[in-house]
PDB file with one MODEL, atoms N, CA, C and O in Angstrom:
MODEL        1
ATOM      1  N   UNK A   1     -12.268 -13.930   4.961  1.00  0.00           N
ATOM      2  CA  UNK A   1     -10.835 -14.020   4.762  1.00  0.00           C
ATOM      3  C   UNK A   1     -10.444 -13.258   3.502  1.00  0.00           C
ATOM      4  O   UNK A   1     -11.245 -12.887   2.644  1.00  0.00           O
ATOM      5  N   UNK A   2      -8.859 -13.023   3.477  1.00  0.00           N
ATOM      6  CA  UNK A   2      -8.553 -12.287   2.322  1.00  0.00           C
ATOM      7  C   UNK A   2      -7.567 -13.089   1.559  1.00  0.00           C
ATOM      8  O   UNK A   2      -6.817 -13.932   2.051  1.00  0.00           O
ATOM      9  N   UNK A   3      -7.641 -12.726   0.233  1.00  0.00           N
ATOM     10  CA  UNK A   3      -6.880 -13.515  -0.777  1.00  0.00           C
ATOM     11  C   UNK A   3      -6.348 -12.522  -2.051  1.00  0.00           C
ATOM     12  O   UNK A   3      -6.899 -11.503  -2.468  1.00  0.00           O
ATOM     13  N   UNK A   4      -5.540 -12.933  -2.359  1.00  0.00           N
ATOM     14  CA  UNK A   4      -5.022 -12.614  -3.594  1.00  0.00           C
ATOM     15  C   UNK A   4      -4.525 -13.717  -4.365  1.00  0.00           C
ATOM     16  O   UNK A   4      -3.799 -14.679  -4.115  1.00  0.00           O
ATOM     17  N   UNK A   5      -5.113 -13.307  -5.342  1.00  0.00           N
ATOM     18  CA  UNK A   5      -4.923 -14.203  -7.049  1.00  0.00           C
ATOM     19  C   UNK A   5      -3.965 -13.278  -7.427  1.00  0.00           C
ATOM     20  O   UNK A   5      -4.112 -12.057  -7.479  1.00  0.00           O
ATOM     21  N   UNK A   6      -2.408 -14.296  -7.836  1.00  0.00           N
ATOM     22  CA  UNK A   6      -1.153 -14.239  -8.893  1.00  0.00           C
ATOM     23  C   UNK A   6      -1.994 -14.320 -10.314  1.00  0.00           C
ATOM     24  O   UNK A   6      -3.183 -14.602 -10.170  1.00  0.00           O
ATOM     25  N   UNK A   7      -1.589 -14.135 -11.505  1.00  0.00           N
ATOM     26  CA  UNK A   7      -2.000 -14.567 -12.349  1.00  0.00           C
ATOM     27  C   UNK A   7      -0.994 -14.020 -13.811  1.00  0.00           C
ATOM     28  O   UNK A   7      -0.421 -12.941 -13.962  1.00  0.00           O
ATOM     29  N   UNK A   8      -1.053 -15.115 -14.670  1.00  0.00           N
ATOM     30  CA  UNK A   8      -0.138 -14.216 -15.933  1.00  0.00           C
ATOM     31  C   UNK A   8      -0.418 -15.527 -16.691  1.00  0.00           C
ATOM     32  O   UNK A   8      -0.817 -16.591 -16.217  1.00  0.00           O
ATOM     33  N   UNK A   9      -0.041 -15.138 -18.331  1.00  0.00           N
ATOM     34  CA  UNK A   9      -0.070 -16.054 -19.518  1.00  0.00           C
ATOM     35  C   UNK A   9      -0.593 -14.945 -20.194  1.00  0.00           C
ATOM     36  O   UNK A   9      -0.998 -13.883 -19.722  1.00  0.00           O
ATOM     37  N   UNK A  10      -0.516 -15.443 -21.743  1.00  0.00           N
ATOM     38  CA  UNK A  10      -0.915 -14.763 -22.805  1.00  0.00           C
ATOM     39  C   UNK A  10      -2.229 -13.371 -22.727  1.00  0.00           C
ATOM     40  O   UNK A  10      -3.371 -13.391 -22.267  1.00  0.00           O
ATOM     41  N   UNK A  11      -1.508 -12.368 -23.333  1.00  0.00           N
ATOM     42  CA  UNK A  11      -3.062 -11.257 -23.142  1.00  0.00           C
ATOM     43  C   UNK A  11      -3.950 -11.995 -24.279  1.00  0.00           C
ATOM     44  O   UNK A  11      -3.453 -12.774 -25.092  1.00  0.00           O
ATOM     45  N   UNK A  12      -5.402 -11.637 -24.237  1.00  0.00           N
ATOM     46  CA  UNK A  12      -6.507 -11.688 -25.154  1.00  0.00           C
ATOM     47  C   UNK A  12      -7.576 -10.666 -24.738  1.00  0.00           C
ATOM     48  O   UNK A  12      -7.341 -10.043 -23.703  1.00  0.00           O
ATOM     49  N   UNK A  13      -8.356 -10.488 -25.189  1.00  0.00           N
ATOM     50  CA  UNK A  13      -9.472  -9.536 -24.598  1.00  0.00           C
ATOM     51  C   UNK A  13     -10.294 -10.591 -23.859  1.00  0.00           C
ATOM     52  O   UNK A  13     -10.405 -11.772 -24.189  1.00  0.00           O
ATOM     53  N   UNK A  14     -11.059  -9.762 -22.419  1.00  0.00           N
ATOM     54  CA  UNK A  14     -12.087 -10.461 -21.432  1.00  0.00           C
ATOM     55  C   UNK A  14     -11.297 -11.072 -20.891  1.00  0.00           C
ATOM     56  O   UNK A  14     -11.936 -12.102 -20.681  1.00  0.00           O
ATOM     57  N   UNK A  15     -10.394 -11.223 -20.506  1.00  0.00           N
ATOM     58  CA  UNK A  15      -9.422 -12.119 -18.911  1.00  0.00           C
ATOM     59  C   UNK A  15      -9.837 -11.027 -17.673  1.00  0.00           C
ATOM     60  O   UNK A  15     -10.249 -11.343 -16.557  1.00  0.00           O
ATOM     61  N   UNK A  16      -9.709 -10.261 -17.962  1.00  0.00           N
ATOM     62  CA  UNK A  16     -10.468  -9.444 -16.600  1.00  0.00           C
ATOM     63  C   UNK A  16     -11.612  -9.852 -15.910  1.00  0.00           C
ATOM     64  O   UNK A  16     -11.685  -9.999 -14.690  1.00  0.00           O
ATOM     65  N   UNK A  17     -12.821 -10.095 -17.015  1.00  0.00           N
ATOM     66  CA  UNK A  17     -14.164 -10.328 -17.046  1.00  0.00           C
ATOM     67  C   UNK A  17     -14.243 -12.180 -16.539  1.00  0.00           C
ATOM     68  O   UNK A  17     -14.818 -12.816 -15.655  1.00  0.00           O
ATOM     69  N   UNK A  18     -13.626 -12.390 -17.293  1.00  0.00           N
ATOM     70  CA  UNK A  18     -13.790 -13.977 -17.147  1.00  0.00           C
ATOM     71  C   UNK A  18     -13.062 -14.215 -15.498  1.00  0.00           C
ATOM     72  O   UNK A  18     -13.750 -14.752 -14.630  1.00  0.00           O
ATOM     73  N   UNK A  19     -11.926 -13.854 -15.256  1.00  0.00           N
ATOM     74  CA  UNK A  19     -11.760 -14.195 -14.050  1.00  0.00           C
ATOM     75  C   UNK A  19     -12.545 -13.417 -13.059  1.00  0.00           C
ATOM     76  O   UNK A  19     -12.760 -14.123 -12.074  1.00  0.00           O
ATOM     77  N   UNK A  20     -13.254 -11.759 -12.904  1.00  0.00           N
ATOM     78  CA  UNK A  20     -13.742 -11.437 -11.950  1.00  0.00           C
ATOM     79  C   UNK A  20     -14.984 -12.243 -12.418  1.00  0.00           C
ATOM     80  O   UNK A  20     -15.324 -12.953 -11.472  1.00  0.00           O
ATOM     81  N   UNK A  21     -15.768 -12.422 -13.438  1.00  0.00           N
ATOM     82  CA  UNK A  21     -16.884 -13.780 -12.956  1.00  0.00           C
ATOM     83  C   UNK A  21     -16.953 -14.795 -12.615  1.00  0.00           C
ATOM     84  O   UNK A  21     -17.976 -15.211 -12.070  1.00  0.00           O
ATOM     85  N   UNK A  22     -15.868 -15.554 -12.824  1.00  0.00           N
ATOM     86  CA  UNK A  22     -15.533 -16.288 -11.792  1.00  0.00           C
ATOM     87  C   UNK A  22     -15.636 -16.542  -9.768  1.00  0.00           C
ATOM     88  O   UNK A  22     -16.121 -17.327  -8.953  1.00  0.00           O
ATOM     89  N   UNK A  23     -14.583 -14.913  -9.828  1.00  0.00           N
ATOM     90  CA  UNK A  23     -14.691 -15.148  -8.211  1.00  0.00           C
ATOM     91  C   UNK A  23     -15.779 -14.411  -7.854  1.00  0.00           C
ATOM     92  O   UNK A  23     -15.745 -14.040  -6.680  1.00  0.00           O
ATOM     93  N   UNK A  24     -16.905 -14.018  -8.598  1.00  0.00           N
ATOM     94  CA  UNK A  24     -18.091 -13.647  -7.658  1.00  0.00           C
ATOM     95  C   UNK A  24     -18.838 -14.632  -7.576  1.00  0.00           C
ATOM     96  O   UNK A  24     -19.600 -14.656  -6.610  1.00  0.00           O
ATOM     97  N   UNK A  25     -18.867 -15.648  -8.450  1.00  0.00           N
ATOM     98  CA  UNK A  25     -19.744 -17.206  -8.384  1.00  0.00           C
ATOM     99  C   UNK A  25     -19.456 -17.819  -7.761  1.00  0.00           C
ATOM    100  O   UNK A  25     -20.039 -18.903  -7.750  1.00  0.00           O
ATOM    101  N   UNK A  26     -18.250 -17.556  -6.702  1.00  0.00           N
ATOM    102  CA  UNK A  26     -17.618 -18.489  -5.702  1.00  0.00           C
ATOM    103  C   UNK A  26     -18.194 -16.767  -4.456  1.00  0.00           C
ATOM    104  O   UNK A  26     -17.432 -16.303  -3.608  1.00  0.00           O
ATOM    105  N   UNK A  27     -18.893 -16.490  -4.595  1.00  0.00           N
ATOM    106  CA  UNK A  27     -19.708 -15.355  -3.437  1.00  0.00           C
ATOM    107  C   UNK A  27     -18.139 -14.915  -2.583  1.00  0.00           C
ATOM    108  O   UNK A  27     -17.920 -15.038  -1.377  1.00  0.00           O
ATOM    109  N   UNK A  28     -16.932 -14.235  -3.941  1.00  0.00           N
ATOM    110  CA  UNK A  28     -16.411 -13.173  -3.212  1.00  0.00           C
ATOM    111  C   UNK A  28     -16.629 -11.971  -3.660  1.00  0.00           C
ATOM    112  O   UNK A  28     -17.386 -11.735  -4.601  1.00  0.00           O
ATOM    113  N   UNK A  29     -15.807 -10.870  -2.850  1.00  0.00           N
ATOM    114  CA  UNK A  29     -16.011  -9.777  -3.037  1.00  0.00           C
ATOM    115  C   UNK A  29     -14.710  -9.286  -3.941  1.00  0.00           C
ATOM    116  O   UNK A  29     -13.827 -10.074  -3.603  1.00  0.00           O
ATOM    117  N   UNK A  30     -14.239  -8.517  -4.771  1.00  0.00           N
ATOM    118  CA  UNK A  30     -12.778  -8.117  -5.427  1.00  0.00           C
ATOM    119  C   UNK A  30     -13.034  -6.741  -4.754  1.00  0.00           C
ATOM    120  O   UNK A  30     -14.041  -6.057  -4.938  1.00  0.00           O
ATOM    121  N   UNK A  31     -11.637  -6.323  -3.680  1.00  0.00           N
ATOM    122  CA  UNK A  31     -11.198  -4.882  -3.532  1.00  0.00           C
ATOM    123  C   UNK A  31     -10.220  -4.299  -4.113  1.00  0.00           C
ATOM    124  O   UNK A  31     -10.007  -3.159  -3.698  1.00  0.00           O
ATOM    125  N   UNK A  32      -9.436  -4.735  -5.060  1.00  0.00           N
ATOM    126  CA  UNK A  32      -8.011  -4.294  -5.542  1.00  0.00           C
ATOM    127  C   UNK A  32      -7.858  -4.909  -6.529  1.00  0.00           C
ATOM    128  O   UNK A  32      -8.241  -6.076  -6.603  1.00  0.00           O
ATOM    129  N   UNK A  33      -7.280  -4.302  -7.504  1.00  0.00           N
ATOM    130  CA  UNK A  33      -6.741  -4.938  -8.958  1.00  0.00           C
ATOM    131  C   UNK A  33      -5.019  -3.988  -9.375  1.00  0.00           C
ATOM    132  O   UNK A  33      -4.895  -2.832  -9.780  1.00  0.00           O
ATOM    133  N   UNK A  34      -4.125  -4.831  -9.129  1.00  0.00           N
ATOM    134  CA  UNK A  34      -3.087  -4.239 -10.316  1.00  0.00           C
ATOM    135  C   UNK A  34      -2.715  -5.337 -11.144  1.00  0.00           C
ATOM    136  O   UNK A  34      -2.474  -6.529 -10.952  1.00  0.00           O
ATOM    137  N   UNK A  35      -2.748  -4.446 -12.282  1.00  0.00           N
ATOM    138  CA  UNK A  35      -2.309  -6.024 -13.934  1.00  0.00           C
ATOM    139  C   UNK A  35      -1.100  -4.621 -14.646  1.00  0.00           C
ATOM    140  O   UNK A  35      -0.952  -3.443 -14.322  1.00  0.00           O
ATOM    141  N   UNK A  36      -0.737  -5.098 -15.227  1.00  0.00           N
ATOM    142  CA  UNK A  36      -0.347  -5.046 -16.253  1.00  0.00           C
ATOM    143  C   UNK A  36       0.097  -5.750 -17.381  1.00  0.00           C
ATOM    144  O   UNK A  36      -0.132  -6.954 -17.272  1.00  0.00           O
ATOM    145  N   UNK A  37       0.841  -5.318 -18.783  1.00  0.00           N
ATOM    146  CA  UNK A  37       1.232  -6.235 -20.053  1.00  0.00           C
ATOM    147  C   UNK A  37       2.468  -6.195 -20.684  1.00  0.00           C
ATOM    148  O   UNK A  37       2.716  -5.580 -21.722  1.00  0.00           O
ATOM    149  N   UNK A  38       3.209  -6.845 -20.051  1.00  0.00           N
ATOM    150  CA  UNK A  38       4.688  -6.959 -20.997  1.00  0.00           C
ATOM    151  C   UNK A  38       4.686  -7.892 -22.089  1.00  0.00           C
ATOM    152  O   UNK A  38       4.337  -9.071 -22.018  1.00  0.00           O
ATOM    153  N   UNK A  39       5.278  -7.017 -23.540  1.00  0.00           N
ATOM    154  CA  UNK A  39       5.039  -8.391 -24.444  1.00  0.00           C
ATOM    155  C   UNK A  39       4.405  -8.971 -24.677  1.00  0.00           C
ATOM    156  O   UNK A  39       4.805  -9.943 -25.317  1.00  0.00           O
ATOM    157  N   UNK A  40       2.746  -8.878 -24.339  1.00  0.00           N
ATOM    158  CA  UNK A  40       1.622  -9.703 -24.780  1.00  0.00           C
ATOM    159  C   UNK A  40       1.651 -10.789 -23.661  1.00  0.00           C
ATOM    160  O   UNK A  40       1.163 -11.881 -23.955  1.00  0.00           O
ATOM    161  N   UNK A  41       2.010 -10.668 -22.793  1.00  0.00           N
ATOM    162  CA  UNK A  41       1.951 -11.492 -21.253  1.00  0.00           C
ATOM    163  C   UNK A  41       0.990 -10.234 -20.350  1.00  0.00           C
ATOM    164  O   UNK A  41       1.177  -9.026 -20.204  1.00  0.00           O
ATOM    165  N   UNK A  42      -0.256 -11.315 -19.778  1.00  0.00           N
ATOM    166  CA  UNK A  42      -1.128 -10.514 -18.612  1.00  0.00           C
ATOM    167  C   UNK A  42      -0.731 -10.983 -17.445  1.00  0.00           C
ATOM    168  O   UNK A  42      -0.611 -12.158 -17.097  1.00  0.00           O
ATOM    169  N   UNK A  43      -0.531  -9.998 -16.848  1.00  0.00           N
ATOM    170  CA  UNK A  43       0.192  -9.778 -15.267  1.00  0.00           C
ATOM    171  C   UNK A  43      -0.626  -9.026 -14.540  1.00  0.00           C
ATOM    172  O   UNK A  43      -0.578  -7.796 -14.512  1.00  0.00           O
ATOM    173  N   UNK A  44      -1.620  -9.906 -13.754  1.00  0.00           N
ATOM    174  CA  UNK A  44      -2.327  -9.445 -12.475  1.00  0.00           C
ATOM    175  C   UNK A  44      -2.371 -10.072 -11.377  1.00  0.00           C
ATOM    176  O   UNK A  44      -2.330 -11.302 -11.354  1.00  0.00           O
ATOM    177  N   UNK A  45      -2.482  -9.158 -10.020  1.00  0.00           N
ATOM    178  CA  UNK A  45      -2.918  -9.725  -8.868  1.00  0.00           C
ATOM    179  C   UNK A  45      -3.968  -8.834  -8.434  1.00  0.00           C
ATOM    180  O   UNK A  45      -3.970  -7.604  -8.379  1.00  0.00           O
ATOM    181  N   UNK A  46      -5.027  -9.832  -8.079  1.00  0.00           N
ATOM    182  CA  UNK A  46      -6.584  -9.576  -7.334  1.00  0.00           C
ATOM    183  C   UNK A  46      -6.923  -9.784  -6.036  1.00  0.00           C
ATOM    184  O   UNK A  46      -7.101 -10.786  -5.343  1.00  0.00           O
ATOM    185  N   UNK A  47      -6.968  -8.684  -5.874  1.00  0.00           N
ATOM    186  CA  UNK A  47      -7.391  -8.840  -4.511  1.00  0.00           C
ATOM    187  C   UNK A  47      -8.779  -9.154  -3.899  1.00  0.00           C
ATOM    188  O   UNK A  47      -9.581  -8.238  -4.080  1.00  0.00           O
ATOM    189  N   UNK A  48      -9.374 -10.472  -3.062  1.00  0.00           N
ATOM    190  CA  UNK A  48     -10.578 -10.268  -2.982  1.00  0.00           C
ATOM    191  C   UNK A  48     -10.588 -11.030  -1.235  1.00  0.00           C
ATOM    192  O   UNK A  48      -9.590 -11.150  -0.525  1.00  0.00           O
ATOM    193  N   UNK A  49     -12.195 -11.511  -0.829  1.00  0.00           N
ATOM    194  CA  UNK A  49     -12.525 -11.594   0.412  1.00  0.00           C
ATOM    195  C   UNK A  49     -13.469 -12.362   0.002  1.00  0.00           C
ATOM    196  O   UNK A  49     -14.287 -12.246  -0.911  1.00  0.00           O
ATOM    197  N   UNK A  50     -13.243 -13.289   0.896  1.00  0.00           N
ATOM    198  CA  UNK A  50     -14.807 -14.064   1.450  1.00  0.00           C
ATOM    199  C   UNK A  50     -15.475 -13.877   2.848  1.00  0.00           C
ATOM    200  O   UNK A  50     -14.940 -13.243   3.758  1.00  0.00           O
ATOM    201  N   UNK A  51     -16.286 -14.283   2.907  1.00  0.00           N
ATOM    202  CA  UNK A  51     -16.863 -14.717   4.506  1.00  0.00           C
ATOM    203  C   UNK A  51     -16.609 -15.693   5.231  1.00  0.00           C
ATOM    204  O   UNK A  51     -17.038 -15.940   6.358  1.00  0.00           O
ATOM    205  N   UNK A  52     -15.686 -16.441   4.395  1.00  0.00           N
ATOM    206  CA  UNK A  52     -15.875 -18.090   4.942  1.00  0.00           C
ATOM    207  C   UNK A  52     -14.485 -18.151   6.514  1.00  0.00           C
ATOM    208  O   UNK A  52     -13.939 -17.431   7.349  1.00  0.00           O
ATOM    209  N   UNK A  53     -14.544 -19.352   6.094  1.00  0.00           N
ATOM    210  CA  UNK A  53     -13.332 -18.889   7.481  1.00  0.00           C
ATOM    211  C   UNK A  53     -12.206 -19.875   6.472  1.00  0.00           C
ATOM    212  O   UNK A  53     -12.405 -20.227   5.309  1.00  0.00           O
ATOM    213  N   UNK A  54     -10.966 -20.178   7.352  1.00  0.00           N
ATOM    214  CA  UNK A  54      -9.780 -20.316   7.375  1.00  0.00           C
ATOM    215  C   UNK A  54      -9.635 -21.298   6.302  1.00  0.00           C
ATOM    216  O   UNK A  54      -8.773 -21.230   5.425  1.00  0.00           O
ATOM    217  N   UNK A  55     -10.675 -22.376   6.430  1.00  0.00           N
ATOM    218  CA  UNK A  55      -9.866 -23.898   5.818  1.00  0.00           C
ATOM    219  C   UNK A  55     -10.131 -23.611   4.473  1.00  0.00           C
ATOM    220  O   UNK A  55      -9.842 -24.693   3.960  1.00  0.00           O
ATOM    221  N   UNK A  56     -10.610 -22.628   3.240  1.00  0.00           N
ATOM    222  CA  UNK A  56     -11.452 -22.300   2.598  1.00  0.00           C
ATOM    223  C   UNK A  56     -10.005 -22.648   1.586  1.00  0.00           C
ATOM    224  O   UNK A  56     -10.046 -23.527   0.725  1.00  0.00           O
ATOM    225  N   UNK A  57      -8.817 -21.851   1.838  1.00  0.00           N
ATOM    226  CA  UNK A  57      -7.747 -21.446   1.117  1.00  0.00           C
ATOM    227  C   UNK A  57      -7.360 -22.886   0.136  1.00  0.00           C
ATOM    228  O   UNK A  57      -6.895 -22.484  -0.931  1.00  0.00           O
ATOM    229  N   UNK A  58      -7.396 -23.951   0.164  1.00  0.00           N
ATOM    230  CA  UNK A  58      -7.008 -25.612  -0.282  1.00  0.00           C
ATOM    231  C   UNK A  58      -8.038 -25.271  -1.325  1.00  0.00           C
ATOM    232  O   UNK A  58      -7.630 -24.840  -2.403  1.00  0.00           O
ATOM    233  N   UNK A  59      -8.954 -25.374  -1.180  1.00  0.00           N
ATOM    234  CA  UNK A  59     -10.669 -25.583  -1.946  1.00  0.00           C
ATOM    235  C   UNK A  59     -10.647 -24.053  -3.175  1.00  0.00           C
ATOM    236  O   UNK A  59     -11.253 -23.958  -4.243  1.00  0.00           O
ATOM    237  N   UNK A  60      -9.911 -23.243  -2.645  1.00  0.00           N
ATOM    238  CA  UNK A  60     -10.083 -21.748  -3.667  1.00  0.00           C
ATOM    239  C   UNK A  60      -8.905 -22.510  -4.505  1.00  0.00           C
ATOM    240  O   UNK A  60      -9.280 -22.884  -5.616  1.00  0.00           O
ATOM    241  N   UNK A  61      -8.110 -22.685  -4.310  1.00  0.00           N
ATOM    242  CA  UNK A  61      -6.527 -22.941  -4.409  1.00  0.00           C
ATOM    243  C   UNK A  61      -6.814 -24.240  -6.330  1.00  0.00           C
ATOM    244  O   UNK A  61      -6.532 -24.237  -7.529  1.00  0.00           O
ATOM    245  N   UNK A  62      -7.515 -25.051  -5.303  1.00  0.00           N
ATOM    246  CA  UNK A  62      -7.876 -25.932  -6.480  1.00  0.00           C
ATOM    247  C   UNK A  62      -8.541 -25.675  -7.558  1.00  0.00           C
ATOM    248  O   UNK A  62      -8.239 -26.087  -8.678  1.00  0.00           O
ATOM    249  N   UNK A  63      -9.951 -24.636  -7.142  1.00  0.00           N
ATOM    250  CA  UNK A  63     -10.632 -24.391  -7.988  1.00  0.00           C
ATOM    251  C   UNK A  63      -9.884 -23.484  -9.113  1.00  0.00           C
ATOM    252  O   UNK A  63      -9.915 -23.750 -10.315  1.00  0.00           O
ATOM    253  N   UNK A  64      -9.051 -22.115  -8.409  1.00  0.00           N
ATOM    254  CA  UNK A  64      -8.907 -21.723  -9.331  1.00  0.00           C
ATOM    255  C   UNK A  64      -7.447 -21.741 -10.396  1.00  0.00           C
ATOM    256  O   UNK A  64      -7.195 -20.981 -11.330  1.00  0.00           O
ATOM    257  N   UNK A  65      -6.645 -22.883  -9.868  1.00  0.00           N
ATOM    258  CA  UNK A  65      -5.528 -23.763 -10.468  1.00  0.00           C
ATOM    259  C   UNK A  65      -6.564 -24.412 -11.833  1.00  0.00           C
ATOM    260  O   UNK A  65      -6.214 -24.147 -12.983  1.00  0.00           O
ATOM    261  N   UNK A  66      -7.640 -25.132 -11.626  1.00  0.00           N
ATOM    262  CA  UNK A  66      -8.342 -25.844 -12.287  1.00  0.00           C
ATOM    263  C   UNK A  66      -8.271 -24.692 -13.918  1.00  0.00           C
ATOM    264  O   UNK A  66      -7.741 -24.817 -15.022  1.00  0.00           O
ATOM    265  N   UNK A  67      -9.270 -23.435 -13.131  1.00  0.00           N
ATOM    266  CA  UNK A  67     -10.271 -22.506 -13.932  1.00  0.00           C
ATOM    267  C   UNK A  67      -8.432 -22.240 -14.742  1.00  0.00           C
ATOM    268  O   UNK A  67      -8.337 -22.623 -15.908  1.00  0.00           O
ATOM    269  N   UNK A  68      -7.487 -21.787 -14.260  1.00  0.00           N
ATOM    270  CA  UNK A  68      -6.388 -21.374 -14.812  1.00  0.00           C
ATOM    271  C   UNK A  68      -6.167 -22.220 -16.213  1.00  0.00           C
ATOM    272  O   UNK A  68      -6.028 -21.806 -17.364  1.00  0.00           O
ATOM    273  N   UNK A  69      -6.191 -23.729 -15.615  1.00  0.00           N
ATOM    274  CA  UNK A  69      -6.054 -24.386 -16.891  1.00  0.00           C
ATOM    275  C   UNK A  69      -6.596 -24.400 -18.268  1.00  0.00           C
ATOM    276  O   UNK A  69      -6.165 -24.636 -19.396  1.00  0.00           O
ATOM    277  N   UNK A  70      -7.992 -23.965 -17.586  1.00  0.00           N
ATOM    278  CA  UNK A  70      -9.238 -23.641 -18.436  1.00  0.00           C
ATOM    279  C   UNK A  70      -8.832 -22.763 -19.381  1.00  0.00           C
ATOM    280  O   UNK A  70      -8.826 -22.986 -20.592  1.00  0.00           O
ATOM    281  N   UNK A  71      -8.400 -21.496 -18.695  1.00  0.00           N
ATOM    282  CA  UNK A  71      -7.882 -20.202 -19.715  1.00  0.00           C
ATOM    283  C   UNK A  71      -6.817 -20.154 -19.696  1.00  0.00           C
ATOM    284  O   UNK A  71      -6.330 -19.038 -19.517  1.00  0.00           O
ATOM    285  N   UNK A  72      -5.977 -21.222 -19.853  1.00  0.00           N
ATOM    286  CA  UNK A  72      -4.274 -21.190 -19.995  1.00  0.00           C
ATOM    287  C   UNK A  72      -3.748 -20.144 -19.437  1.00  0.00           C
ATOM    288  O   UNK A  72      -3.175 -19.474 -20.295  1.00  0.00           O
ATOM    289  N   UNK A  73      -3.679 -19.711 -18.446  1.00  0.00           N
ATOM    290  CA  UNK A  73      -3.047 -19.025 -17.414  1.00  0.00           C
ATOM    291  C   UNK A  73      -2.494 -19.868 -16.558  1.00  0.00           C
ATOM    292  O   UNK A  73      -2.498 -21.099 -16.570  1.00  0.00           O
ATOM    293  N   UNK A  74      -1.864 -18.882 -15.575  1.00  0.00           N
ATOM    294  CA  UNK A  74      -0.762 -19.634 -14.285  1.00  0.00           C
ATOM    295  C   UNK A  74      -1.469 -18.678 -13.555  1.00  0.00           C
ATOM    296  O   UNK A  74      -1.299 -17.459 -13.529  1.00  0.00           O
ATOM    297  N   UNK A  75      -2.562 -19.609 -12.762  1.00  0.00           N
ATOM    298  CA  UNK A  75      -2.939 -18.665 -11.483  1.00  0.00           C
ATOM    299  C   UNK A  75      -2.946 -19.385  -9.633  1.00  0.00           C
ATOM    300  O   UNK A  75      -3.375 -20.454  -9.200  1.00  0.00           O
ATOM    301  N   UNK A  76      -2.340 -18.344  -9.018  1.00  0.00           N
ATOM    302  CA  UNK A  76      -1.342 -18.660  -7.672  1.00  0.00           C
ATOM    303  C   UNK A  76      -2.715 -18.003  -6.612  1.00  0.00           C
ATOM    304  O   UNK A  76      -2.956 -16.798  -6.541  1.00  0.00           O
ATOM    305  N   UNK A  77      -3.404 -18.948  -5.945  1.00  0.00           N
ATOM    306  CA  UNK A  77      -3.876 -18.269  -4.695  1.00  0.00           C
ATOM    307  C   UNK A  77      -3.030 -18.148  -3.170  1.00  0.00           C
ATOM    308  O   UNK A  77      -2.420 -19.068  -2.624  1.00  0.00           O
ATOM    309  N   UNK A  78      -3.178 -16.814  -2.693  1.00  0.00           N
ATOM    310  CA  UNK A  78      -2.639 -16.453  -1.891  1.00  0.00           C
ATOM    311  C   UNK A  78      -2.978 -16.346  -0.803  1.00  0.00           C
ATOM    312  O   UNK A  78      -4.171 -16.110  -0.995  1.00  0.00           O
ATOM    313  N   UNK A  79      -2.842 -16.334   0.312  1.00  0.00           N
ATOM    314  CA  UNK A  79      -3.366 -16.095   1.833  1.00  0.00           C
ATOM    315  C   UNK A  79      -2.919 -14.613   2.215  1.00  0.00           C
ATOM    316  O   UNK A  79      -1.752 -14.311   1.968  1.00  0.00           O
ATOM    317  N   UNK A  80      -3.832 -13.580   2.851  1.00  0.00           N
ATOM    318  CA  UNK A  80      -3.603 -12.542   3.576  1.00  0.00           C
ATOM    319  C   UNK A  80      -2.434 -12.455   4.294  1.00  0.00           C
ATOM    320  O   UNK A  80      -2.351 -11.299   4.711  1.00  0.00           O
ATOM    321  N   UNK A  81      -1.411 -13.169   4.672  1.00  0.00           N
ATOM    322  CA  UNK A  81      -0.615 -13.386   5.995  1.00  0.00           C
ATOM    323  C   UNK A  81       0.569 -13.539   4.634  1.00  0.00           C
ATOM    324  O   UNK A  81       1.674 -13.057   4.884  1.00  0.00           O
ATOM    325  N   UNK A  82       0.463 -13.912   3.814  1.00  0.00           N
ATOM    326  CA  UNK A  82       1.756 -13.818   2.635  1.00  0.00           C
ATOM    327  C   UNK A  82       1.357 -12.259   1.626  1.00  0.00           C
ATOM    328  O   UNK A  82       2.302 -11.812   0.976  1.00  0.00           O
ATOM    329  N   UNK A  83       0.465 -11.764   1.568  1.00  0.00           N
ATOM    330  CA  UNK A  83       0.125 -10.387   0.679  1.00  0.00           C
ATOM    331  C   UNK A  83       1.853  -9.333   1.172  1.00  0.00           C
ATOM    332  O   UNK A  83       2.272  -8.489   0.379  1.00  0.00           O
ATOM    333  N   UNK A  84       2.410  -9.544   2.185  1.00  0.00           N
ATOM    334  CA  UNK A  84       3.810  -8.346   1.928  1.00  0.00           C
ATOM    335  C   UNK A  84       5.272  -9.477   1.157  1.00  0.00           C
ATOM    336  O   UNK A  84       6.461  -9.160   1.196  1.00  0.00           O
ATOM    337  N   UNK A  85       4.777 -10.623   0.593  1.00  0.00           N
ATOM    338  CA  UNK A  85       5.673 -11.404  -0.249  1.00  0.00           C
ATOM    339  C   UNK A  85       5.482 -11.038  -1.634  1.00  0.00           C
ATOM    340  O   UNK A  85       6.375 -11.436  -2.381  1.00  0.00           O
ATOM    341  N   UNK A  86       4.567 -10.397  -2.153  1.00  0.00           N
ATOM    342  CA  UNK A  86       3.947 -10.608  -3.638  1.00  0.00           C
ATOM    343  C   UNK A  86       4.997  -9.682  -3.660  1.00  0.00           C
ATOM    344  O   UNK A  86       5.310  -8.780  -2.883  1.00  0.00           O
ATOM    345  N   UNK A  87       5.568 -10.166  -4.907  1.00  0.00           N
ATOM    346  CA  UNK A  87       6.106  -8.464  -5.552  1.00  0.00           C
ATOM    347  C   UNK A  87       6.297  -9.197  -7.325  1.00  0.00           C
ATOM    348  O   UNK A  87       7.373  -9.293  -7.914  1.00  0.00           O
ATOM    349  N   UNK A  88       5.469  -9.458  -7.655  1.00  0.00           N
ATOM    350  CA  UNK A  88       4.893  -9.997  -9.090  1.00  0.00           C
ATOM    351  C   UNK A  88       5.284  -8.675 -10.191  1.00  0.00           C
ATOM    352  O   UNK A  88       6.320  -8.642 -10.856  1.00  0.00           O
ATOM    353  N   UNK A  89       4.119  -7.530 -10.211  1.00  0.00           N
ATOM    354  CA  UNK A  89       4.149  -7.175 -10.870  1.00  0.00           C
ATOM    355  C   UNK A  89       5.786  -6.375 -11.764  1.00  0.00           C
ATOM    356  O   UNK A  89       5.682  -5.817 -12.857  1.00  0.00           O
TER     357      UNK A  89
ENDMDL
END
């Protein structure tokens, strides 16, 4: 399945790093990245894939709401079937 991660809060260095290690420890793949930085605010959406099937989206959703809290970010998982709604950046 495909997903995209919303994401924004404060820039620092390694938010790139820290969140793509993240979703490879959860065995996805990342095909797409646009971020950018207004004002010291990080603004990205990630694009990535699993293997798993459908019901997966609740369980990503939590985890990475959780990990968000972790690094004080606001991060939004997305479903493939909403990717022509994003218009974030």
């Amino acid at each position: 399945m495909k997903y995209a991660l919303i994401i924004h809060g404060d820039d620092r260095v390694g938010l790139i790093a820290e969140i793509a290690s993240f979703i490879t420890k959860k065995n996805a793949n990342i095909y797409s990245v646009e971020q950018t930085i207004d004002d010291n605010i990080f603004k990205m959406i990630m694009y990535f894939e699993t293997g798993n099937n459908n019901n997966e989206i609740n369980e990503l959703s939590k985890l990475f709401k959780l990990e968000g809290e972790k690094l004080k970010l606001n991060i939004v998982t997305v479903e493939e079937s909403e990717f022509n709604t994003i218009n974030f950046l």
